[in-house]
C-alpha positions in Angstrom: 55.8 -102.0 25.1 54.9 -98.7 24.3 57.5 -96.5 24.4 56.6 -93.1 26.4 55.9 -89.8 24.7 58.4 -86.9 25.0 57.1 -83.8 26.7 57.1 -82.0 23.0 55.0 -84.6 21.7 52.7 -84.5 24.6 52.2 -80.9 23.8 51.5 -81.3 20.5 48.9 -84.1 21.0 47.2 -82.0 23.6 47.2 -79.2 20.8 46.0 -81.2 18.3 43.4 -82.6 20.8 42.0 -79.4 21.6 42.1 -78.2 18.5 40.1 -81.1 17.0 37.5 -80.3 19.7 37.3 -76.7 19.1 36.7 -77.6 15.4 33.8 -79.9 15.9 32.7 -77.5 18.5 32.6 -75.1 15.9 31.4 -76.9 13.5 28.4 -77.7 15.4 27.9 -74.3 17.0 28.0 -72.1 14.4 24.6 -73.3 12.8 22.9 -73.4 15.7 24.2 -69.9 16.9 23.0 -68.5 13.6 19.5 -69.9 13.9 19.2 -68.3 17.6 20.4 -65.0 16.0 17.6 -65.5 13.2 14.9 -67.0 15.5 16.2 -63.3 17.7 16.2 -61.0 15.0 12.9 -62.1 13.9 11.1 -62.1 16.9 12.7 -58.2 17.7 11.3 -57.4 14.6 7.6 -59.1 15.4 7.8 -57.4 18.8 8.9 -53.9 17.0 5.8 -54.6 14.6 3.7 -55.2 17.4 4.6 -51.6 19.2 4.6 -50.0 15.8 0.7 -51.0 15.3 -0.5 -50.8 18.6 0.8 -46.8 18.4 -0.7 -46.5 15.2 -4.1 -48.2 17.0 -3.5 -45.8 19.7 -3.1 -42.6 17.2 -6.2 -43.5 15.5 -7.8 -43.8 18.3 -7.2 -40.4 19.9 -8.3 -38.9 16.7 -11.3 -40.4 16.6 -11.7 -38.7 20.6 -10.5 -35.8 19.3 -13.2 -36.1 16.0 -15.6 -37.1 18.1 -15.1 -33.9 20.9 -14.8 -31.5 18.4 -18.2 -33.0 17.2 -19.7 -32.6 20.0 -18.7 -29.1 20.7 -19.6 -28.2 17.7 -23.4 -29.4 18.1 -23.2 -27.6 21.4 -22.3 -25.0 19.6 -24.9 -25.3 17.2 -27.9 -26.0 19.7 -29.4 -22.6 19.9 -29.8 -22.3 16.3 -31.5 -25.7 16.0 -35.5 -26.0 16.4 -36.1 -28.2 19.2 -37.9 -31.3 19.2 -37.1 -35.1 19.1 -38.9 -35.4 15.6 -39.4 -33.9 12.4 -43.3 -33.1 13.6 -42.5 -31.7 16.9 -39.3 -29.2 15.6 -42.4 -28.2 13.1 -45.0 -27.6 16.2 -41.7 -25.7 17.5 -40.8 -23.5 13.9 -45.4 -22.9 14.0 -45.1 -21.8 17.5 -42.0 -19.5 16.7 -44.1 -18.0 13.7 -47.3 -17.5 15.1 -45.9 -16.0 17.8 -43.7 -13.7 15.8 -46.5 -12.7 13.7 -48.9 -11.9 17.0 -46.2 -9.8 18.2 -46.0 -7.9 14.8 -50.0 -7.9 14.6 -50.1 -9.6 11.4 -53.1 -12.2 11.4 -52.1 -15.9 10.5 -54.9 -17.9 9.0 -53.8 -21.5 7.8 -50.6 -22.5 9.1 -48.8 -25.9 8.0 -46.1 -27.6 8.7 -44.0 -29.3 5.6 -41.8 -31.6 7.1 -38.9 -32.6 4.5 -39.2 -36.9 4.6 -36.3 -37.4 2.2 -33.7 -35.9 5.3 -31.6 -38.5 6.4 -29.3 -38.5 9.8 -29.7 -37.0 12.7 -30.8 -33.4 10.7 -33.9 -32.8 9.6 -35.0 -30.0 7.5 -38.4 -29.0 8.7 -40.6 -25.8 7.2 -44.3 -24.0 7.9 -46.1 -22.5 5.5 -48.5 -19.9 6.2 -50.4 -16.8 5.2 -52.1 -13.6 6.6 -53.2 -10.4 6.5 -51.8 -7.4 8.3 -50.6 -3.8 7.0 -46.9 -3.0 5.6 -45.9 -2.3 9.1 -46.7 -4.8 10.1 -45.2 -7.7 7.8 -41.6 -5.8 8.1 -42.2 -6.3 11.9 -42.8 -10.3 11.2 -40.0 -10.4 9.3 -37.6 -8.7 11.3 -39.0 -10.9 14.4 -37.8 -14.1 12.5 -34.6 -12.8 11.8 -33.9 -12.0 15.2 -35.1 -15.0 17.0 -31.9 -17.9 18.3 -33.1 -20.3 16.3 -31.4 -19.9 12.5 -34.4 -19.7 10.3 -34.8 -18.9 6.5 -38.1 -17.5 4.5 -37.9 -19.7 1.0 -41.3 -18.0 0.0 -42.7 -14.7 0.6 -45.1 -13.0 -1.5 -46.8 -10.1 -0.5 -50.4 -8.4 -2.3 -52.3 -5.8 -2.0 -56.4 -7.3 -2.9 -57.8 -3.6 -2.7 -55.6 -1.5 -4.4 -58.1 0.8 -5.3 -59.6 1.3 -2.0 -60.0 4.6 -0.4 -57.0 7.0 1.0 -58.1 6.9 4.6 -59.0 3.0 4.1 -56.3 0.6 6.4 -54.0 -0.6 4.7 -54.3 -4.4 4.0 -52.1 -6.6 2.8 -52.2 -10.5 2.0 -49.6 -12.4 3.1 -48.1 -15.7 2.0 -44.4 -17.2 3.1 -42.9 -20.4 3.9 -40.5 -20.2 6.5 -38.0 -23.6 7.3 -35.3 -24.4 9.8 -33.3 -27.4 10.8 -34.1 -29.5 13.5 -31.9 -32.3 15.1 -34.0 -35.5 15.3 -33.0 -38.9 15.6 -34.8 -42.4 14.6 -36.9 -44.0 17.4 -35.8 -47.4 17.8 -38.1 -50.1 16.4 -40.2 -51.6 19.1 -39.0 -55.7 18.5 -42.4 -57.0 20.0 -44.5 -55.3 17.5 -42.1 -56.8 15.3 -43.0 -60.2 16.1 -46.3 -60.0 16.9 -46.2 -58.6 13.4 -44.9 -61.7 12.1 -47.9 -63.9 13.3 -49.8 -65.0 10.9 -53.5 -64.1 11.1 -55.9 -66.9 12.4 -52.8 -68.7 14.0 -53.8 -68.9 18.0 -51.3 -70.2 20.5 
């Protein structure tokens, strides 16, 4: 028969017991309590990444508002001093007008006027210019010129020549004076969009019928 335990060695198999659990318990727990901590850790940090870039995303993105406001404003700004039309040949019909009108207000007389469009602009501003000449005394031409100068739109004379053909002429003959100058401004145009049907009706082959 087996003999009983004592009390003490009851205890101490109960310790031992317990102890032996807690071990393997250990043992088995720490591992996997590290890889949660890990697997933890590393998501925090995914999440904090997460925030970091979306913030950044959202920084960029209100200076591109910001870019894009301040843009704005500043065309606003900049609308009286632009010729007006949707394309480099009306803002030249608009800088012709501006100078034929200046000049019949200064009583200078305009023979040929053209407009010089500049092709090679690119964007949304377009450089446009008229060249023109005329007659008209000295009075006169200082009047066309100071007309130009004062109207909104911000204009600039490239060219200006100035001649007097009859310089010999009599005293009490009027003055006349021939008149040549280029005059340009800046327009703000944009591209018409390509029409797609004349695109493809483009791309049919001559002769081919449906």
């Amino acid at each position: 028969m087996t003999a009983a335990l004592s009390p003490r060695d009851a205890r101490v198999l109960r310790t031992g017991a317990v102890s032996i659990a807690l071990l393997l318990l250990f043992a088995r727990g720490l591992p996997a309590w590290r890889r949660w901590d890990a697997d933890s850790r590393a998501a925090a940090r995914r999440e904090l990444g997460r925030e970091a870039d979306a913030a950044a995303s959202l920084r960029r993105l209100r200076a591109t508002v910001d870019s894009a406001e301040a843009r704005r404003d500043r065309l606003a700004g900049l609308a009286p001093a632009l010729l007006d039309g949707d394309s480099p040949a009306a803002a030249g019909g608009t800088l012709a007008s501006i100078v034929t009108g200046a000049a019949a207000r200064a009583g200078v007389r305009l023979g040929s006027v053209q407009v010089e469009p500049d092709t090679a602009s690119t964007g949304d501003f377009t450089r446009v210019a008229v060249r023109a000449d005329g007659t008209g005394d000295l009075a006169g031409v200082t009047e066309l010129l100071r007309y130009l100068e004062g109207v909104p739109e911000l204009l600039v004379v490239r060219e200006l020549s100035v001649t007097q053909p009859d310089a010999g002429g009599a005293p009490d003959h009027p003055e006349s004076l021939q008149l040549q100058l280029t005059v340009a401004g800046i327009a703000l145009t944009r591209a018409a969009p390509r029409d797609s049907s004349l695109g493809e009706a483009d791309s049919t082959p001559a002769g081919v019928g449906p």
